[in-house]
N, C-alpha and C positions, 0 to 999 in steps of 0.2 A: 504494500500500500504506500503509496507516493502523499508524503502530508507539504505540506504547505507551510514554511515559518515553523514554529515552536508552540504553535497550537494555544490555547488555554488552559495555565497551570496554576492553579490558587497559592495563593502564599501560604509555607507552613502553618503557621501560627494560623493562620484559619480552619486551615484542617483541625488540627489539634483542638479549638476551641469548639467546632461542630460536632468533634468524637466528644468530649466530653457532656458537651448539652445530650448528648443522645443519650449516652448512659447516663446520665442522672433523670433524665426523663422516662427510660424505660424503669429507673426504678423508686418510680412514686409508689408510694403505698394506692391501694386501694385500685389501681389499674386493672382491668380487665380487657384482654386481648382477644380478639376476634379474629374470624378465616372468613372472606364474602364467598360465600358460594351461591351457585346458581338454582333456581327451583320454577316450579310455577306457579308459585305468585309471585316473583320476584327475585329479590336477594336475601339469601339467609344468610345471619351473622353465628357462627357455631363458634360458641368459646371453647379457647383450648386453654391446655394448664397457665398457668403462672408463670411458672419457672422456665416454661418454653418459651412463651413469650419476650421473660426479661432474658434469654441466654442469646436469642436473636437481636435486640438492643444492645448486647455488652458486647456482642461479637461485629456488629458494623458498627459500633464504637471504637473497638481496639481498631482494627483497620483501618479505619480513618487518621486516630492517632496514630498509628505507626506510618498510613504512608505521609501526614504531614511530620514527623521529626526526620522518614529519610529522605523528602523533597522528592520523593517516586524516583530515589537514584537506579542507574542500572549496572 
């Protein structure tokens, strides 16, 4: 793939501050997480555990923050 210039790269310290907001947001108390799935009448919202929920918030947290402290080096 042929890119053009150096594309669109956020500044670390922005990454890092978006991972952080996430994880603290996925672990508010009292949150309940939902899957939209499809039905006929509509959308159903099927809660899933907890813990699954906050493990996918702490996990594109960490990656966030890690790729804002290595600047997405290669």
């Amino acid at each position: 793939m042929i890119g053009i210039g150096q594309g669109f790269k956020p500044p670390g310290a922005l990454l890092v501050l978006l991972g952080a907001i996430t994880i603290i947001f996925g672990m508010l108390p009292g949150v309940t997480f939902f899957i939209p799935l499809p039905s006929l009448r509509g959308e159903l919202r099927k809660p899933i555990p907890r813990w699954h929920g906050r493990l996918w918030f702490v996990a594109i947290g960490a990656l966030l923050i890690y790729l804002g402290v290595t600047h997405w080096r290669k």
